[in-house]
ZASE-491209 format. One record per atom (N, C-alpha, C): residue in one letter; atom name; x, y, z. Coordinates in Angstrom, 1 decimal, decimal comma, always signed. Each point is the difference from the previous one (the first is absolute). Layout:
ZASE-491209
+----+----+--------+--------+--------+
! aa ! at !     px !     py !     pz !
+----+----+--------+--------+--------+
!  A ! CA !      X !      Y !      Z !
...
+----+----+--------+--------+--------+
This chain:
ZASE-491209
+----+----+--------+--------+--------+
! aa ! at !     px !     py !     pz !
+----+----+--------+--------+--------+
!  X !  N !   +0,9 !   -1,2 !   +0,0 !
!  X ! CA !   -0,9 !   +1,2 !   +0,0 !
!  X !  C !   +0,9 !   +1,2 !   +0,0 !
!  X !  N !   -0,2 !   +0,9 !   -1,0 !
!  X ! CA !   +1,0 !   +1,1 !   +0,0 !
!  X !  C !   -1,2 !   +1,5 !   +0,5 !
!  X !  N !   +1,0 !   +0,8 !   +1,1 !
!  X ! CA !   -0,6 !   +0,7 !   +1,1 !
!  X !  C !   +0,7 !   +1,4 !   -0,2 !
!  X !  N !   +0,7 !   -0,4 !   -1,0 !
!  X ! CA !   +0,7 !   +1,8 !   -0,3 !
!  X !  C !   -0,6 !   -0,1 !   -1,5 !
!  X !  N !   -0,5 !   +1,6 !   +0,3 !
!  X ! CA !   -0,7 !   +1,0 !   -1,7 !
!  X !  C !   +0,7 !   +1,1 !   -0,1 !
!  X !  N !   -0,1 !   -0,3 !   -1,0 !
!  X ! CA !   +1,0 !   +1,2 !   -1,1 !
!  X !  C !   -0,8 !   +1,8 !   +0,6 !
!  X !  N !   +1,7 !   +0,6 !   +0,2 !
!  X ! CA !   -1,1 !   +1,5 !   +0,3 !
!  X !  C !   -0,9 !   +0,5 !   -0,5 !
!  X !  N !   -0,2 !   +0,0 !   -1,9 !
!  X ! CA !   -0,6 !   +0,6 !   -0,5 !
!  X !  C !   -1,6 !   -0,5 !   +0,3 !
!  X !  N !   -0,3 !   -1,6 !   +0,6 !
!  X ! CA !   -1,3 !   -0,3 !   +0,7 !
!  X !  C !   -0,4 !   +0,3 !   +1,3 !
!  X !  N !   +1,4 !   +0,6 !   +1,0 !
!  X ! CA !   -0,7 !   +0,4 !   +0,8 !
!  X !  C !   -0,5 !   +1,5 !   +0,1 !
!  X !  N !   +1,1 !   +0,7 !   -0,9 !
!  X ! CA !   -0,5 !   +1,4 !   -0,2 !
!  X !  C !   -1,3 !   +0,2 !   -0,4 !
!  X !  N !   -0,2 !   -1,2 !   -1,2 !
!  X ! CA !   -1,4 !   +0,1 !   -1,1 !
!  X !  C !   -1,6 !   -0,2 !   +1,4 !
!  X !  N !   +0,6 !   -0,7 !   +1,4 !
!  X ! CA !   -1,4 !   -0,5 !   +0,4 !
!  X !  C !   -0,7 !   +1,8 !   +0,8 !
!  X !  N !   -1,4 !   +0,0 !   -0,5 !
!  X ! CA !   -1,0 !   +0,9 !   +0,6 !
!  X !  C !   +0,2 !   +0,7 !   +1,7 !
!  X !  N !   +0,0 !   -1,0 !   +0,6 !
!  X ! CA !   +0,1 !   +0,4 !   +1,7 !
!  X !  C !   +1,5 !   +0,0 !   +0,3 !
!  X !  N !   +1,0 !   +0,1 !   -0,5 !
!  X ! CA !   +1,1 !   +0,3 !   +0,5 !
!  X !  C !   +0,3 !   +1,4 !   -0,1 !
!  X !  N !   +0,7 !   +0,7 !   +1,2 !
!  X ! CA !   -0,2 !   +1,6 !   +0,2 !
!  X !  C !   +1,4 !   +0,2 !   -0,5 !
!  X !  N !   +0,7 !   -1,4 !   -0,6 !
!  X ! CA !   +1,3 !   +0,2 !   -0,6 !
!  X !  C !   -0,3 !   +0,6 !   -1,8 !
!  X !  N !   -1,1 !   -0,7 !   -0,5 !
!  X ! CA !   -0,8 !   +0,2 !   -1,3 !
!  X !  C !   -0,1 !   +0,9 !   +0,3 !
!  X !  N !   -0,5 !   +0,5 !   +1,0 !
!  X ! CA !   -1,0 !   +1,7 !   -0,3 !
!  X !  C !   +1,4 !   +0,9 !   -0,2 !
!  X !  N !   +0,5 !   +0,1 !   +1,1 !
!  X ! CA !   +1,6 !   +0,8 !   -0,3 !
!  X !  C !   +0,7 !   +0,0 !   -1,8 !
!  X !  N !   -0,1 !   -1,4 !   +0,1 !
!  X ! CA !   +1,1 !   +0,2 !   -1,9 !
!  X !  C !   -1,5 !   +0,4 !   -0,8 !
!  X !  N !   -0,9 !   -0,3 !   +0,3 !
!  X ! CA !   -0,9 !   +0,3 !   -1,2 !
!  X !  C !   -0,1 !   +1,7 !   -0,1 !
!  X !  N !   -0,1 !   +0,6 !   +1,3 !
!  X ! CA !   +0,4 !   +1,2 !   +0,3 !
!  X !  C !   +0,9 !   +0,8 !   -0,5 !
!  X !  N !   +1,5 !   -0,8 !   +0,2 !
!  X ! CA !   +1,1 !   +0,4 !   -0,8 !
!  X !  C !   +0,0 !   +0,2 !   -1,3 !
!  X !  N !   -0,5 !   -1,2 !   -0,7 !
!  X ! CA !   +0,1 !   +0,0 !   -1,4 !
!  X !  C !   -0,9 !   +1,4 !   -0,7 !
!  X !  N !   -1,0 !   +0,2 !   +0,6 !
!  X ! CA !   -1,0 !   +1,2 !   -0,3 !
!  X !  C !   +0,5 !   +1,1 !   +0,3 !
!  X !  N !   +0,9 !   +0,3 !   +0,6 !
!  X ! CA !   +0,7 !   +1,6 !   +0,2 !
!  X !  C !   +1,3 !   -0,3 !   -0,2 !
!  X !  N !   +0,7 !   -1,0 !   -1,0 !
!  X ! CA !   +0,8 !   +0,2 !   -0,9 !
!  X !  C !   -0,1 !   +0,3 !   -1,2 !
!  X !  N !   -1,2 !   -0,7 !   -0,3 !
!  X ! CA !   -0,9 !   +0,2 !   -1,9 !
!  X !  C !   -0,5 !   +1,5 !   +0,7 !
!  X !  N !   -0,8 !   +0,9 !   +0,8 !
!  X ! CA !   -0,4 !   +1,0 !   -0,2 !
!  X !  C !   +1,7 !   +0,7 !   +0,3 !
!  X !  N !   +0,6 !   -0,2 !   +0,8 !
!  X ! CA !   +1,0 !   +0,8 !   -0,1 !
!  X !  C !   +0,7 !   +0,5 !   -1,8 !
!  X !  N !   +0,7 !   -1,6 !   -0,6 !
!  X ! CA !   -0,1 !   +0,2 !   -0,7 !
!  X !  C !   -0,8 !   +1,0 !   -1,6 !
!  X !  N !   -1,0 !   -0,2 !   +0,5 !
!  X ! CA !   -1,2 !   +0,7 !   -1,1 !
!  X !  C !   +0,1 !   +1,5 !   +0,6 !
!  X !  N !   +0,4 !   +0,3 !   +1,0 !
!  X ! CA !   -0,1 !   +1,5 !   +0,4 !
!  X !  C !   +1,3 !   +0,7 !   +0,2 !
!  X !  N !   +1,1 !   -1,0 !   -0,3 !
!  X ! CA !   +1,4 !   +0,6 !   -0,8 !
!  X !  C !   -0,3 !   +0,4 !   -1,4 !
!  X !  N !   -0,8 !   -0,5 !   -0,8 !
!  X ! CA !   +0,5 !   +0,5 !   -1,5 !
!  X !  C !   -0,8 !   +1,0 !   +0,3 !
!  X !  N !   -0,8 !   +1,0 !   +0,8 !
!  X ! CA !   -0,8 !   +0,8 !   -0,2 !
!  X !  C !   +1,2 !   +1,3 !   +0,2 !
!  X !  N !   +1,4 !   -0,6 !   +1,1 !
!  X ! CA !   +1,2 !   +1,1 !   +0,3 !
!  X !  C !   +0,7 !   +0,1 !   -1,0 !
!  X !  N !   +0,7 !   +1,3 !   -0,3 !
!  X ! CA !   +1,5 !   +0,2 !   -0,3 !
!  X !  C !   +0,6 !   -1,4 !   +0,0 !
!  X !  N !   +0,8 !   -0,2 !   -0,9 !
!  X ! CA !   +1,0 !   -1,4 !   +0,7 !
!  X !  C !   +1,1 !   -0,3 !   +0,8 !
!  X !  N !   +0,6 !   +1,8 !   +0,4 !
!  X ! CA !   +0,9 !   +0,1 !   +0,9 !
!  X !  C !   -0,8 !   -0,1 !   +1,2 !
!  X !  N !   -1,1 !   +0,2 !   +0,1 !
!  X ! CA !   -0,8 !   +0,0 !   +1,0 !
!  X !  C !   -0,6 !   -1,3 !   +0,5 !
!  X !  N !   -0,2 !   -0,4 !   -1,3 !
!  X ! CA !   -1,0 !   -1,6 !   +0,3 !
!  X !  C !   +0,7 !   -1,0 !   +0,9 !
!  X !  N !   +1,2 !   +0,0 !   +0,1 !
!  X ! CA !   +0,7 !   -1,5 !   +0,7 !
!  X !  C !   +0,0 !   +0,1 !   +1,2 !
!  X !  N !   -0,7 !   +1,6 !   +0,4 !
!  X ! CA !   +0,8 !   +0,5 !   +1,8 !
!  X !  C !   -1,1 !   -0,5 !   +0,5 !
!  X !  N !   -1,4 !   +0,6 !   -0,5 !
!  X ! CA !   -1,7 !   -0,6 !   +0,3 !
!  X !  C !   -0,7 !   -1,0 !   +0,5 !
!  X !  N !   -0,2 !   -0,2 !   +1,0 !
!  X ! CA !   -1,0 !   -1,3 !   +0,1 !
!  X !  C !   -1,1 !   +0,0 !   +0,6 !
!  X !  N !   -0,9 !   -0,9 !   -0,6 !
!  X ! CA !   -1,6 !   +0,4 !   +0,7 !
!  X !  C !   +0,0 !   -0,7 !   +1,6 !
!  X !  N !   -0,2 !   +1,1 !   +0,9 !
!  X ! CA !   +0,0 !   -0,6 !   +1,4 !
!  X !  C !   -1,2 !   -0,6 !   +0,4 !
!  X !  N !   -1,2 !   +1,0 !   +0,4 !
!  X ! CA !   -1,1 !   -0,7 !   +0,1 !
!  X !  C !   -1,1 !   +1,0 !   -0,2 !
!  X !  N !   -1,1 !   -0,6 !   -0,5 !
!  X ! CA !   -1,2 !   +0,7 !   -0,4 !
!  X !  C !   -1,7 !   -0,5 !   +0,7 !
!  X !  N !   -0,1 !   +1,8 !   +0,5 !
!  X ! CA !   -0,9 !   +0,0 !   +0,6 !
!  X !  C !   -1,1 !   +0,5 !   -1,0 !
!  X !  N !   -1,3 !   -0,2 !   +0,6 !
!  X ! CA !   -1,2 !   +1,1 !   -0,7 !
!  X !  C !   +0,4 !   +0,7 !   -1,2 !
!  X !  N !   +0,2 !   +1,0 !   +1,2 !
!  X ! CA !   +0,5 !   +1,5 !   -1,0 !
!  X !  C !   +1,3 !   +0,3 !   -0,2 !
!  X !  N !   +0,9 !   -0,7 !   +0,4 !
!  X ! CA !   +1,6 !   +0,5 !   +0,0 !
!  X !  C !   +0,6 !   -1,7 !   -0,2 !
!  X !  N !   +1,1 !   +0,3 !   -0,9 !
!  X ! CA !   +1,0 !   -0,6 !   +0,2 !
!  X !  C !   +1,5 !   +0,3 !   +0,4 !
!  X !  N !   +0,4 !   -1,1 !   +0,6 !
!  X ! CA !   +1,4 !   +0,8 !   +0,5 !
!  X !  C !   +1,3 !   -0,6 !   -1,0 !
!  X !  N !   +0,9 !   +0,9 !   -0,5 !
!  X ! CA !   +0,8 !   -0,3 !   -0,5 !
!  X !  C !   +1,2 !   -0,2 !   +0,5 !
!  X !  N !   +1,0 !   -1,1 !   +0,2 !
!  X ! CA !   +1,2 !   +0,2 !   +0,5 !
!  X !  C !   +0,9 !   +0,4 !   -1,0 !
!  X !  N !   +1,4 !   +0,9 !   +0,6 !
!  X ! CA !   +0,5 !   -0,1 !   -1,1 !
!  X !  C !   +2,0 !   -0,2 !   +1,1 !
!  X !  N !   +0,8 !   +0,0 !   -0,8 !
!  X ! CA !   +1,2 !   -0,3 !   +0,4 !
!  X !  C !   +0,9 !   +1,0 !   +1,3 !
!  X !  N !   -0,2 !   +1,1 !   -0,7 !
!  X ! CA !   +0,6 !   +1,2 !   +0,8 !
!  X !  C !   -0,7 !   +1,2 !   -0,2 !
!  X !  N !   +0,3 !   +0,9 !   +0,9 !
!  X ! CA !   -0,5 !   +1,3 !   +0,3 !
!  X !  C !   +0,1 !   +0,8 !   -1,4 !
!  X !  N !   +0,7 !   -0,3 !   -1,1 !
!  X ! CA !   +0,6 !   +0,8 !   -1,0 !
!  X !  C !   -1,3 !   -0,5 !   -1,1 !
!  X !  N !   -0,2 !   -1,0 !   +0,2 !
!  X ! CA !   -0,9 !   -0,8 !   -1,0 !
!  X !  C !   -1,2 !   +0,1 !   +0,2 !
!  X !  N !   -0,4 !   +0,4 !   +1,3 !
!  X ! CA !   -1,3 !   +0,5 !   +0,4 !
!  X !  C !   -0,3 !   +1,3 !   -0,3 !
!  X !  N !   +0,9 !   +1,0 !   -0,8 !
!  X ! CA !   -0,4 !   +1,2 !   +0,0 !
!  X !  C !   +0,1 !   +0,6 !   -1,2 !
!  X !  N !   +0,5 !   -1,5 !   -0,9 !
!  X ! CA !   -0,2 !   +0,2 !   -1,4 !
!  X !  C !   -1,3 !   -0,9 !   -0,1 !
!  X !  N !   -0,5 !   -0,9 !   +0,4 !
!  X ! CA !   -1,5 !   -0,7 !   +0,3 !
!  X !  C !   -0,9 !   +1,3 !   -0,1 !
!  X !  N !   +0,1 !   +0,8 !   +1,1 !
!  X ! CA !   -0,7 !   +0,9 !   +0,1 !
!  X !  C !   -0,7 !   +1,2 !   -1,2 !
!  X !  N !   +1,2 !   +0,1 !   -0,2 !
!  X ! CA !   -0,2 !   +0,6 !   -1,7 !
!  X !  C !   -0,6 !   -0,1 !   -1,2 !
!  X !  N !   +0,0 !   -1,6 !   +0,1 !
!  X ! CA !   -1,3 !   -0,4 !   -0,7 !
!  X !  C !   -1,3 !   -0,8 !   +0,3 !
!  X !  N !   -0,1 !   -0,2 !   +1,5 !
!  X ! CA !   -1,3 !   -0,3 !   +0,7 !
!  X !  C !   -0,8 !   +0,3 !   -0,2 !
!  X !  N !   -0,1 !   +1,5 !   -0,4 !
!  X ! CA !   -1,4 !   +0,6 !   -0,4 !
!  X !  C !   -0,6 !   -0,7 !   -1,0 !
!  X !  N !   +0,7 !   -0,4 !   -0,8 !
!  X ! CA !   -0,8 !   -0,8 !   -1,5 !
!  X !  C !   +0,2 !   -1,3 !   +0,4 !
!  X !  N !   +0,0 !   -0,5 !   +1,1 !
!  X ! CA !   +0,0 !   -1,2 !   -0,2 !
!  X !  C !   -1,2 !   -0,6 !   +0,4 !
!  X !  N !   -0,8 !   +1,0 !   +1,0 !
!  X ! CA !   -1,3 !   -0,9 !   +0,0 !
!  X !  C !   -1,2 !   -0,5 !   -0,8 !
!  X !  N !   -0,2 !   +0,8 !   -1,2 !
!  X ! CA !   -0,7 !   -0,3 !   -0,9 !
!  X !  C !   +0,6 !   -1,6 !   -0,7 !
!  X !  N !   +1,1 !   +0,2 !   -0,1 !
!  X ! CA !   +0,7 !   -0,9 !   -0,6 !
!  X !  C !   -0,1 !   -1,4 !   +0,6 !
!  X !  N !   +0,2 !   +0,4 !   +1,3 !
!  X ! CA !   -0,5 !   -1,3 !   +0,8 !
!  X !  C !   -1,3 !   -0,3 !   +0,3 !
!  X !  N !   -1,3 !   +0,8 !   +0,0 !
!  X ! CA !   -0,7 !   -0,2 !   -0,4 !
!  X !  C !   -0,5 !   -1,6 !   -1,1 !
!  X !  N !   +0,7 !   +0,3 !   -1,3 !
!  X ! CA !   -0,4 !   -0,2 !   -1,0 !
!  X !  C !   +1,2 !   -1,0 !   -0,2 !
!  X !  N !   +1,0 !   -0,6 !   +0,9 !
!  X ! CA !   +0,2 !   -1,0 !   -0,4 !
!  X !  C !   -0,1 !   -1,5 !   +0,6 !
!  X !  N !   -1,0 !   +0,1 !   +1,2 !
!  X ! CA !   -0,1 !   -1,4 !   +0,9 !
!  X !  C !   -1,3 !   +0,2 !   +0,8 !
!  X !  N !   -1,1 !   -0,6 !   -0,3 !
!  X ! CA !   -1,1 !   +0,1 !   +0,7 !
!  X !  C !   -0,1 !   +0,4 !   +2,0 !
!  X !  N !   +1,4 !   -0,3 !   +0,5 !
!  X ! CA !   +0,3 !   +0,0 !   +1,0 !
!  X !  C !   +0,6 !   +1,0 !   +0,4 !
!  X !  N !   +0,2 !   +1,5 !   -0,8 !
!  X ! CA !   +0,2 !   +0,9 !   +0,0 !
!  X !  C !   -1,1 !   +1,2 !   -0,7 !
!  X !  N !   -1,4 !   -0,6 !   +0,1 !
!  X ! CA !   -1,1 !   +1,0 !   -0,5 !
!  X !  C !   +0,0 !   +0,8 !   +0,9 !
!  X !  N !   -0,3 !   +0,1 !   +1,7 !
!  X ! CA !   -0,2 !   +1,0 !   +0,6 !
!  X !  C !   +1,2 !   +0,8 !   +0,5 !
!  X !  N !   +0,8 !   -0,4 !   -0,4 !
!  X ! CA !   +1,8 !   +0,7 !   +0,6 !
!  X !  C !   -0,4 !   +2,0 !   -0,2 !
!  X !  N !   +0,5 !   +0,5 !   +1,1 !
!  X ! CA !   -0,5 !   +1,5 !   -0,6 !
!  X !  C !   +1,5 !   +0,7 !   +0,9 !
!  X !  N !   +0,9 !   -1,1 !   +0,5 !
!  X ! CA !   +1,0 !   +0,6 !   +0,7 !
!  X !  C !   +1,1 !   -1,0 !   -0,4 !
!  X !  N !   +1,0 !   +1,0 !   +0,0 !
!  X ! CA !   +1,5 !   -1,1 !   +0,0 !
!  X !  C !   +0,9 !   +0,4 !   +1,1 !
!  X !  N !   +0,6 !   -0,6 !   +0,4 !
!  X ! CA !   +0,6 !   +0,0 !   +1,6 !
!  X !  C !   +1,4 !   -0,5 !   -0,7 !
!  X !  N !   +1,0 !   +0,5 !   +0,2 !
!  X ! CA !   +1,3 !   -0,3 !   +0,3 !
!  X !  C !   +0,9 !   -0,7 !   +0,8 !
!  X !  N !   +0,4 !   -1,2 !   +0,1 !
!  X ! CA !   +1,1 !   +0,2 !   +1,6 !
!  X !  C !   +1,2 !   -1,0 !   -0,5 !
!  X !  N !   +1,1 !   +0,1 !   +0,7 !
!  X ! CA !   +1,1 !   +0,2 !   -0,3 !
!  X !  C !   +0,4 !   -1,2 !   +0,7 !
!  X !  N !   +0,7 !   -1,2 !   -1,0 !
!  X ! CA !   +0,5 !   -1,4 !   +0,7 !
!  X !  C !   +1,0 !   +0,1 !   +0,6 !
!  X !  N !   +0,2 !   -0,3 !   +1,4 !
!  X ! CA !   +0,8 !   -0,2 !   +1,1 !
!  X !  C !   +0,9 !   -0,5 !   -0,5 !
!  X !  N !   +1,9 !   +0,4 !   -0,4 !
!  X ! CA !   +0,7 !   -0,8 !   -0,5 !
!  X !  C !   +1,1 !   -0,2 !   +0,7 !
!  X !  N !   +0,6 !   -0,6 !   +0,1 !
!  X ! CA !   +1,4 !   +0,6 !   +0,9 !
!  X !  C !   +1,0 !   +0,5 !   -1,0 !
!  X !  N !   +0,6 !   +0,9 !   +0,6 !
!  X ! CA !   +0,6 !   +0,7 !   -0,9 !
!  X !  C !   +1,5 !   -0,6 !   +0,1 !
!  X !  N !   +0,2 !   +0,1 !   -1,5 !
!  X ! CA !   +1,7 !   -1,0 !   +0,1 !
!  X !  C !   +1,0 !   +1,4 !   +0,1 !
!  X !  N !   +0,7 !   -0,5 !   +0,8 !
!  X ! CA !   +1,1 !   +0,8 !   +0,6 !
!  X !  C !   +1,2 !   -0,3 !   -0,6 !
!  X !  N !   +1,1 !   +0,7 !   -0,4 !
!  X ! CA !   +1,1 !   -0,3 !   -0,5 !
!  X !  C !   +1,0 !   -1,0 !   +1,7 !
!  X !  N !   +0,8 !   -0,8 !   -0,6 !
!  X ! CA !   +0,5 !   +0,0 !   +1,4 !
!  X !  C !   +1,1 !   +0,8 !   +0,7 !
!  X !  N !   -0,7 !   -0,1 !   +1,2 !
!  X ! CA !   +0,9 !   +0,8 !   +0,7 !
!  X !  C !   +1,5 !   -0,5 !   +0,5 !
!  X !  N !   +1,2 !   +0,6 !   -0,6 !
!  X ! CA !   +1,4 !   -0,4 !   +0,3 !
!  X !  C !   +0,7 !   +0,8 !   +0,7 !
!  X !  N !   +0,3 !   -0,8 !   +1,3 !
!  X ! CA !   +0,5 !   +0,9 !   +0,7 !
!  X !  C !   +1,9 !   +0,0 !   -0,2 !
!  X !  N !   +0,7 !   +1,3 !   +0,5 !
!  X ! CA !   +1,2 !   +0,2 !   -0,2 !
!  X !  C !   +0,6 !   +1,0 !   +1,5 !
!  X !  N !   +0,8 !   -1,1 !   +0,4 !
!  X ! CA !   +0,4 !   +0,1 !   +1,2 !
!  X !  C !   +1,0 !   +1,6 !   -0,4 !
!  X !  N !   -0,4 !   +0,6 !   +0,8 !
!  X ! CA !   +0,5 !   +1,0 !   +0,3 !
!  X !  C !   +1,9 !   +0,1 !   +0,0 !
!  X !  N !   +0,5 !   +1,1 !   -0,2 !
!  X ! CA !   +1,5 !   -0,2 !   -0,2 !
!  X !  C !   +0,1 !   +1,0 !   +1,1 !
!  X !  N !   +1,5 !   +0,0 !   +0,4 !
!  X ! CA !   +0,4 !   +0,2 !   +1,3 !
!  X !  C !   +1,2 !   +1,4 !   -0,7 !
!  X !  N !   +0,5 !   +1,4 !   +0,1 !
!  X ! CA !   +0,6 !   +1,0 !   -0,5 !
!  X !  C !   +1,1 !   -0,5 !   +1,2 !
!  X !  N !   +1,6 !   +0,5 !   -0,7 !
!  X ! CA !   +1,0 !   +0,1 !   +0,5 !
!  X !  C !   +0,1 !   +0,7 !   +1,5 !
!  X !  N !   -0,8 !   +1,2 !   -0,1 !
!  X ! CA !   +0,2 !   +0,7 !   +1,1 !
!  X !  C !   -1,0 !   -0,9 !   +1,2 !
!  X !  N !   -1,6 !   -0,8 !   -0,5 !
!  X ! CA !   -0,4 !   -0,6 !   +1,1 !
!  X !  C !   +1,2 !   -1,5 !   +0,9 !
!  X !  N !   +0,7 !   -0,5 !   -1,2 !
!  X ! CA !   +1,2 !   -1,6 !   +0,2 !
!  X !  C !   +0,6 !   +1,4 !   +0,7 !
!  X !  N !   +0,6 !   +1,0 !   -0,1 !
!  X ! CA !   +1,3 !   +0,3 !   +0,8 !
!  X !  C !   -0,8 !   +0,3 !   +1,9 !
!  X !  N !   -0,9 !   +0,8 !   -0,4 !
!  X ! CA !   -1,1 !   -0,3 !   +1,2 !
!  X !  C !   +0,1 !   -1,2 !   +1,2 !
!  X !  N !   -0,6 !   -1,2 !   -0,6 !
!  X ! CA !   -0,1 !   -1,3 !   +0,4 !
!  X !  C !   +1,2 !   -0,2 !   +0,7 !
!  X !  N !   +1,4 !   +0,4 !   -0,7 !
!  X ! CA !   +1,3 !   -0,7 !   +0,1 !
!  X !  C !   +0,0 !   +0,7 !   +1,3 !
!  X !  N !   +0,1 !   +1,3 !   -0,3 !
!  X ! CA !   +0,6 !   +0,9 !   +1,5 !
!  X !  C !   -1,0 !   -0,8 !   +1,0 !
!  X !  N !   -1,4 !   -0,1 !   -0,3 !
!  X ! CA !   -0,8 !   -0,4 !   +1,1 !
!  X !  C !   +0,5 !   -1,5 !   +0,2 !
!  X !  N !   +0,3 !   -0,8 !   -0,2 !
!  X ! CA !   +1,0 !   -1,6 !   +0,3 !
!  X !  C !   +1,0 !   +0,4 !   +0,8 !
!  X !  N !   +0,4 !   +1,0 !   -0,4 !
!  X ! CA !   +1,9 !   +0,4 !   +1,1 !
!  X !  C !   -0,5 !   +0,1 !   +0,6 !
!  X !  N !   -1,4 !   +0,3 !   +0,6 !
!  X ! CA !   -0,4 !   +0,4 !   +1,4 !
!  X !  C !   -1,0 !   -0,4 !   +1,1 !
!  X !  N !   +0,2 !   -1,4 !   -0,8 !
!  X ! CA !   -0,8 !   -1,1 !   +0,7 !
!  X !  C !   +0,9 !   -0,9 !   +0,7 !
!  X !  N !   -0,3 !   -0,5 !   +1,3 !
!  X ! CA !   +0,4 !   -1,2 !   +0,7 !
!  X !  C !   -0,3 !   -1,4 !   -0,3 !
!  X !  N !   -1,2 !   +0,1 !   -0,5 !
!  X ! CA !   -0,6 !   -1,7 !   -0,7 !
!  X !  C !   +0,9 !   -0,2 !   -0,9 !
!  X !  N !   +0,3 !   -1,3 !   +0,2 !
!  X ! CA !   +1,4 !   +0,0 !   -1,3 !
!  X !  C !   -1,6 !   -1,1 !   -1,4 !
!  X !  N !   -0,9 !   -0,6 !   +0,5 !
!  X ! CA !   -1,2 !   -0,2 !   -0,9 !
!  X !  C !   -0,2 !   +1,0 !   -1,0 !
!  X !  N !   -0,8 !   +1,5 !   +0,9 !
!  X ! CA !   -0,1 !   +0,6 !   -0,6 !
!  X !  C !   +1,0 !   +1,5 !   -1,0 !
!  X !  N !   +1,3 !   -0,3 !   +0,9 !
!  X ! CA !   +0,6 !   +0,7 !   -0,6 !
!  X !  C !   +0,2 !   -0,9 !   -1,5 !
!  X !  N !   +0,0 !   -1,2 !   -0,4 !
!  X ! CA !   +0,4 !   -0,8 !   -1,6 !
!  X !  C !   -1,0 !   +0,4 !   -0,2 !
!  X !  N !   -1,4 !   -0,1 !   +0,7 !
!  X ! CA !   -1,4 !   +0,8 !   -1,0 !
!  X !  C !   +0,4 !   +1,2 !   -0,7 !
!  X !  N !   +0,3 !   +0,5 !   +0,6 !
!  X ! CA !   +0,1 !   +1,4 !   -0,7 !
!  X !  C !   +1,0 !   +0,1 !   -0,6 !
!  X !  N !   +1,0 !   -0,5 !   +0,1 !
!  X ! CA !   +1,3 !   +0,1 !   -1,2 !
!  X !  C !   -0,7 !   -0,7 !   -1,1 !
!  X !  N !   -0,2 !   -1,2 !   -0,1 !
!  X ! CA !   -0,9 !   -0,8 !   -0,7 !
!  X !  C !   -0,9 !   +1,0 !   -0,9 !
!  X !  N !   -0,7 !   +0,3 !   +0,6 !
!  X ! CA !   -1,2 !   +1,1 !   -0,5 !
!  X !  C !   +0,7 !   +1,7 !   -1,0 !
!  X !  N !   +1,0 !   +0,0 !   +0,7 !
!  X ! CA !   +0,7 !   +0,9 !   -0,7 !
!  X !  C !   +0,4 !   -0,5 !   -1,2 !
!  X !  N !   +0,5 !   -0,7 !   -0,4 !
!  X ! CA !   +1,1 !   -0,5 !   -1,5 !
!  X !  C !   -1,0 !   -0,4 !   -0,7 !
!  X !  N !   -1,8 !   +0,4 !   +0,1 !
!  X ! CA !   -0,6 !   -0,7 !   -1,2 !
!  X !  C !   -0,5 !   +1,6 !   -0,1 !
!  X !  N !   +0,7 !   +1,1 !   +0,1 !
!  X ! CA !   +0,0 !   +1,3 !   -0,7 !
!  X !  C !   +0,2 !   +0,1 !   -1,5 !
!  X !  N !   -0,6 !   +0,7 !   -0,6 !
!  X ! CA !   +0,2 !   +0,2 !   -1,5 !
!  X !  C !   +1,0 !   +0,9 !   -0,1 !
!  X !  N !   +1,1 !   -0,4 !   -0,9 !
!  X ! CA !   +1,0 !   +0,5 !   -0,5 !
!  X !  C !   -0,2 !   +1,5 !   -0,6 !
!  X !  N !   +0,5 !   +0,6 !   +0,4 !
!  X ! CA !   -0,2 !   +1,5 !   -0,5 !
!  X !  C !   +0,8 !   -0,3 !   -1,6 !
!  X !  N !   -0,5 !   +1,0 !   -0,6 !
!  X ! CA !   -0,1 !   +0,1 !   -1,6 !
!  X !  C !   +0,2 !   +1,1 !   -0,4 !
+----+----+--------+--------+--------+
């Protein structure tokens, strides 16, 4: 008796709230898609349809920079949306918001600090005038990794 089904049967069955989810997905990637070609195409790739209520849908878009070229042409897009998906007949608002991204950072490299002739001659006199014979090698130590004057 074989007890394992293939995903695409369990996704396919009615009462799984796993079905409801991808069936979900698939529908606001085809409307996503269909409400990019209505953008610019520098614009179209940033866009995604977030979620739609009643009267408004929300649009996600990538960054703050791409939301405010969005904006620019929002005003014509409700008609537009309108008239391209039965599930956008009463849309009378478009809503903007901006996907959470983490922002990539260059890395940070650190670079140990360098030590001037006059701080090593410093150090030195301050060793002549220590009794710890420990830390008097600290500090001579610490002195001779001074950068060479140039």
């Amino acid at each position: 008796m074989k007890l394992s089904r293939s995903v695409d049967k369990v996704l396919q069955e009615a009462d799984s709230e796993l079905a409801i989810l991808v069936t979900r997905t698939r529908k606001l990637r085809a409307l996503t898609a269909a409400f990019r070609n209505l953008l610019p195409s520098d614009l179209a790739m940033h866009c995604y349809i977030g979620t739609i209520g009643p009267e408004s849908v929300t649009i996600m878009v990538d960054s703050a920079a791409w939301a405010s070229k969005f904006r620019f042409v929002s005003h014509h897009m409700i008609p537009a949306l309108n008239e391209l998906d039965p599930v956008f007949k009463g849309v009378k608002q478009i809503q903007v918001k901006v996907l959470n991204q983490r922002v990539e950072q260059e890395p940070v490299t650190y670079q140990r600090p360098q030590m001037n002739q006059e701080n090593a001659k410093g150090l030195e006199t301050l060793a002549d005038s220590v009794d710890d014979d420990d830390l008097k090698a600290a500090l001579t130590r610490l002195a001779k990794k001074a950068k060479p004057e140039s």
